[in-house]
Each structure stands twice: as C-alpha cells, then as structure tokens.
N, C-alpha and C positions, 0 to 999 in steps of 0.2 A: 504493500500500500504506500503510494505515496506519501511527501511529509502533511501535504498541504490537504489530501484528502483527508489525512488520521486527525492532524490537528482541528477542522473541522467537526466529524464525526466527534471528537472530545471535545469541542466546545457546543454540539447539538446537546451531549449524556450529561455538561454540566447547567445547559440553560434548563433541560429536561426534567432534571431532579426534585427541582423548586416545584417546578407544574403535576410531577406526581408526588410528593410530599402533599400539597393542596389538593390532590382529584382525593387521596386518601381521607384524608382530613374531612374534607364534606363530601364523601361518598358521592362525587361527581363522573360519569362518565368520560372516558379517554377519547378522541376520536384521532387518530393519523392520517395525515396524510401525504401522498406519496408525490410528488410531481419530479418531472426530469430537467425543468426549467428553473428559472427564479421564482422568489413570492412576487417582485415586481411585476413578473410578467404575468402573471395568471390571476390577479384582483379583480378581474369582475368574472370570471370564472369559479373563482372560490366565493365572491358576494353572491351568485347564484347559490352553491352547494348549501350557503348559511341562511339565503332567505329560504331553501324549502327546509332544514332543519328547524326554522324559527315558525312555520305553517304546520310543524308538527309539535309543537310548542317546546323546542329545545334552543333556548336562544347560547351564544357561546362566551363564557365568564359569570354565566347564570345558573345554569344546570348542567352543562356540558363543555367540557374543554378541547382542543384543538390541538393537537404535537405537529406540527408543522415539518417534514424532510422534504427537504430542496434538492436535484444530484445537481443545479446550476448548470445546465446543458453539457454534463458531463454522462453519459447513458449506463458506462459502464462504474458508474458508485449507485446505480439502485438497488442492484442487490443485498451489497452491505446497508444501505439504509432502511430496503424494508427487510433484512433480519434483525435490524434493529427494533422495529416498532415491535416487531415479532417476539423478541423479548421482552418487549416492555409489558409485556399482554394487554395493549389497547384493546377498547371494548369492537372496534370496527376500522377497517383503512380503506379510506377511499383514493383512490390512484387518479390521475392524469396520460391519456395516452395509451396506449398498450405494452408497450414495455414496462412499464410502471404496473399495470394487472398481472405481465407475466411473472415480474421482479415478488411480488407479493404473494403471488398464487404457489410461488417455491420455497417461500418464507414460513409457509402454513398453512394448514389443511384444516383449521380448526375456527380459528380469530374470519368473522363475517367478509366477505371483501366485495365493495364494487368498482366497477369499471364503467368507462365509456369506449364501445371498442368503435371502429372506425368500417368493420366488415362483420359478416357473420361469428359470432362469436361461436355457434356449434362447431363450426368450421376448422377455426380455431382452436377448439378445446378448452376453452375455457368453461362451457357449461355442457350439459350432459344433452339439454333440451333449452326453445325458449317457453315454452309453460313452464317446466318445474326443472331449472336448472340443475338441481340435486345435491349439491357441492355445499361449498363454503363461499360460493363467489354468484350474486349476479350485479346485475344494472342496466346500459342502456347500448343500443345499435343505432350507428348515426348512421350508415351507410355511406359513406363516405367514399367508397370504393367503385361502392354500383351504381352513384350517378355519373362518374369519371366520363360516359360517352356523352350524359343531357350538357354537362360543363363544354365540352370540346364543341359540341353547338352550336350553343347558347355563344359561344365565342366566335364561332364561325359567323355566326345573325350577325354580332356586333360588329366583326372587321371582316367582312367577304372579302377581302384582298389580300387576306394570311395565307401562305400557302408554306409557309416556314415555321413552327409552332418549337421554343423550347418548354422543357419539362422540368423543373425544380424538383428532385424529391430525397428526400431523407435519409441515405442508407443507414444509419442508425434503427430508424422507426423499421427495421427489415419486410415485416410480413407487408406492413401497408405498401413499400415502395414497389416491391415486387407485385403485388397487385394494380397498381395506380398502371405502372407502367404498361402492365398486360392489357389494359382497356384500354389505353388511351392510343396503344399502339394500331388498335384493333379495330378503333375507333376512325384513326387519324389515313390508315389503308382507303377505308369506304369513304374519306372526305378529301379523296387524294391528296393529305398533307405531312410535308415531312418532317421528323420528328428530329430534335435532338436533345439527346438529355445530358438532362447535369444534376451534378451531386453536392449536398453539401449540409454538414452535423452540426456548423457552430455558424456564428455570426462573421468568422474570417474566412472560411470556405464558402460560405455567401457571397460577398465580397467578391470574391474569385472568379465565384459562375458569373457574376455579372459583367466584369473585367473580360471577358470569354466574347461578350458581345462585341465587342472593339473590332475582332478579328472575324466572327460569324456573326454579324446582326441579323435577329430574328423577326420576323414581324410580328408575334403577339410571344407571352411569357403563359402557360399552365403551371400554377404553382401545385404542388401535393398537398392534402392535408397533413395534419398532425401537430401536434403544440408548439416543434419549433419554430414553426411558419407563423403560428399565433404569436407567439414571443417576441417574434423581431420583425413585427409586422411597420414598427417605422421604418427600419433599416428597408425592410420589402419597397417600400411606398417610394419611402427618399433613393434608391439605385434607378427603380422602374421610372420616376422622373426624370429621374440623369440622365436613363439613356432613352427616354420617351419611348418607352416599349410598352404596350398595350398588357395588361395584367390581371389574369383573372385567378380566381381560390377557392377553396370550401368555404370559406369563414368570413363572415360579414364585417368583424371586427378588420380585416386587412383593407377593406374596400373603402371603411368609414375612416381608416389614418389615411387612406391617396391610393386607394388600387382601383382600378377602372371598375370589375364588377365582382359578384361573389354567388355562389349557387349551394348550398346545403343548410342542414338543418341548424335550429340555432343553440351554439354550445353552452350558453348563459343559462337557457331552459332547460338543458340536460344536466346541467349541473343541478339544477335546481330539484331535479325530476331525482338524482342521486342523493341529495339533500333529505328530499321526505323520505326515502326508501331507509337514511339512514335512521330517521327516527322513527319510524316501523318498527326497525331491528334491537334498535333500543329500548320499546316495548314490549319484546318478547317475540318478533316474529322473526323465522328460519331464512334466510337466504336463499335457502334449498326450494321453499314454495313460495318466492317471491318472482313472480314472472319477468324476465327481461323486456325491457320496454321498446319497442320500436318505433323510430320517427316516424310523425305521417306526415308533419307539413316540414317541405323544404322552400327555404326565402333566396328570393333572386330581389343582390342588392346592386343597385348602378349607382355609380360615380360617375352624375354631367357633366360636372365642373372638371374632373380628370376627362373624361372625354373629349371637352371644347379645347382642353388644353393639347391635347393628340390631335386635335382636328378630326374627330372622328364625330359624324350624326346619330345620335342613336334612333333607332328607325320607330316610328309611332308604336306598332306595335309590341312593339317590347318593352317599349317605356308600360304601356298598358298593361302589360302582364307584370311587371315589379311591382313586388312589395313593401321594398323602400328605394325611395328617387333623393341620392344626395344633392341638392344643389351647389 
C-alpha cells in the first residue's frame, strides 16, 4: 500500500472513531458509504440519497449517521475501503458506480448493500433476480448501457453532419466500458459513422483525450457514463468549449455545467430512490425481498446556449421533445 493511500485510510479509522464512539452512545444507526470519486464531487448525489432517507424519517446527525469513504478517483483503494466499512459493521453501504457495489459485495455477504448499476444487474451478478434479489445486495438499474444506440441519435438529430463520433469511456469502470463500446459500435455501423475511442480514469488522462483532438478533430464527443464523467463534469464542459466539439452524456448534470445535450435517467432520483430503500432496511426489511428498481423515465437535457455557441440549430422538434431546455 502506498504511503499516501495508508496515511489516508488512518486518518478515515481516526476521524471514524469519534463517529462510532457517538453511533454507540445513542444507539444511532451507521450508514457507509462507498464512492470512487470525491465528496466534492458527488453533493447532490448524496443530497438525493439523504433526502429519500429523510422521507423515511431518518434525517442524518439525528437518528442516523453517515461514514463517508472517498477512493478520490483512485479505483483500485475501494476494496480496502469497503473492507473497511466491513469491519466496522455498519448497519448498511450504499456504493456509487459499480465498482464501488462490486468493491463491497467482496467485502460481505452479510452487512445490506445497495447499488446503482448502470446495466443489468442479473447480468452482472450482482442479484440473483430483479423481484427478489436474494442476497445481501439490491437497489436500482439506470440502464445506462441500453440507451447507448437512443444517445448516438439523438446526436445524430442534433449534428446531421457528424460523421466522425469520439467515444470517452472509463477503462477503470470495466464492465460498463466494454458494454458502452459494444452499442455504440453497433450503433455507429447502421449510422454509417466512425468511431474513435478514447480512454481515460482521472482528470489528467482527460486532458489527454482531449489534447488527441489537435491531431484527429472529431465532429461530435459521446461521453460514457459512470461517476467519473459526473465528477469532472466542469473539466468535460471547459475542454468540449476549447475545442468547440459538440458533446453529449448520460447525465444531465454535465449538460447543465456546458455540455450540449444529455439523455438518461436522472441520478439525483436514484439516489434518492436508494435513500428510502435505505430506511426500509433500517426498519427491518431484507435486501433479499427488496425488488431492484428500474428506471422508467429517461430526460433529454439540451444546452441552447452551448449550441448557439457551436453554431448549431437545434431543430423544432426536438426542442419539443426535451425535458429541460437550458437557455
């Protein structure tokens, strides 16, 4: 283990201490949570998780507390962090991401665990079913995978004159990348357009792909989902202006700091939707017969103001179908 991971991890055991010396004290419930980013970067994703825990009347510093691991977009400390929660025997962990469900679902077979996975989660293995998952683990399917061809588009509507499409995706986030790619490829065949993908786990290898454009300029950007996209969704914004490359993602939040459009479900409600499930389970009920929830409404967000600035129209009819129109 590195110096800087350990010293961390021992300044989590010593902030931690105090928090469960207090959960003991007043017989308050632990709750963990796992993310592979910063806390800066997930604030209204975690404001979702605490208002549905606050709808199941568990507000946090009142009756339930919160242990907060960060891995700070470092992928490979979540394991150690959620064998940490694992020992602490928090009452429940709720993860970010899917590495972060898988990091925890190896941590313990016992302690409740939810997820937001981004494709089938049977698939995956992470539950047994989505009715009655059976395990120690459910929560929610954003699908995120299976709208990959409505994205590619929905993009196409927007810029009919793309015929060069790059692909941003995560090799970190593995299962998702390998699936992003496999649609979009598949996708991109029947749209005769060509693909080129790029890689990138932190905020410097961002940076990078985009530095790439200099050499191959694209005409439109398909970003992948998955939290590091959420996370550095200004950095996303502030490059795709630099190099005035049309930009579109899962996640509304990238659209609304300066990405042109966004297509999938929205992750503030899912958290939120994780939220109540958590205080469910804090009243007694099983994981194992808490159904995995699947999204049924997905939001198409456009950015005008990023599009007047590309010079791009967006065509009546698709302003008409959006659900949020940034001006």
């Amino acid at each position: 283990m590195r110096r800087r991971e350990f010293l961390t991890l021992l300044g989590g055991a010593a902030a931690a201490s105090p928090l469960a010396a207090h959960a003991q004290q007043t017989a308050m419930p632990v709750i963990g949570v796992l993310a592979p980013v910063s806390r800066n970067e997930e604030l209204e994703l975690l404001g979702g998780f605490r208002q549905g825990l606050k709808e199941g009347g568990f507000v946090e510093g009142e009756n339930v507390l919160i242990l907060y691991h960060f891995a700070e977009n470092e992928i490979d400390r979540l394991p150690a962090l959620a064998d940490d929660l694992a020992r602490r025997r928090v009452a429940i962990i709720a993860t970010i991401g899917q590495p972060a469900a898988f990091a925890a679902k190896a941590a313990t077979a016992t302690i409740p665990i939810l997820f937001s996975a981004a494709e089938d989660p049977v698939r995956l293995g992470l539950v047994a079913s989505l009715a009655r998952p059976g395990g120690n683990l459910t929560g929610t399917n954003i699908f995120q995978t299976e709208v990959v061809t409505k994205r590619l588009q929905l993009l196409r509507e927007l810029v009919p004159a793309a015929t060069r499409v790059a692909v941003l995706v995560d090799p970190a986030n593995k299962t998702v990348a390998e699936k992003v790619l496999q649609e979009v490829e598949s996708a991109a065949r029947a749209m005769a357009l060509q693909i080129q993908v790029l890689n990138a786990s932190n905020g410097r290898e961002i940076g990078a792909a985009f530095a790439a454009f200099e050499r191959e300029r694209p005409d439109a950007l398909f970003v992948s989902g998955g939290p590091l996209f959420t996370a550095r969704r200004v950095q996303l914004a502030t490059l795709a202006a630099r190099h005035m490359v049309p930009m579109t993602s899962a996640n509304r939040q990238i659209t609304e700091t300066g990405g042109l459009m966004s297509y999938g479900a929205n992750l503030t409600d899912t958290f939120r939707q994780l939220g109540t499930y958590a205080g469910r389970i804090l009243k007694g009920e099983k994981p194992a017969e808490l159904p995995v929830v699947q999204a049924t409404k997905f939001e198409l967000v456009i950015n005008v103001e990023t599009a007047r600035i590309l010079g791009l129209t967006v065509p009546p009819a698709l302003l008409a179908t959006a659900d949020k129109v940034i001006e």
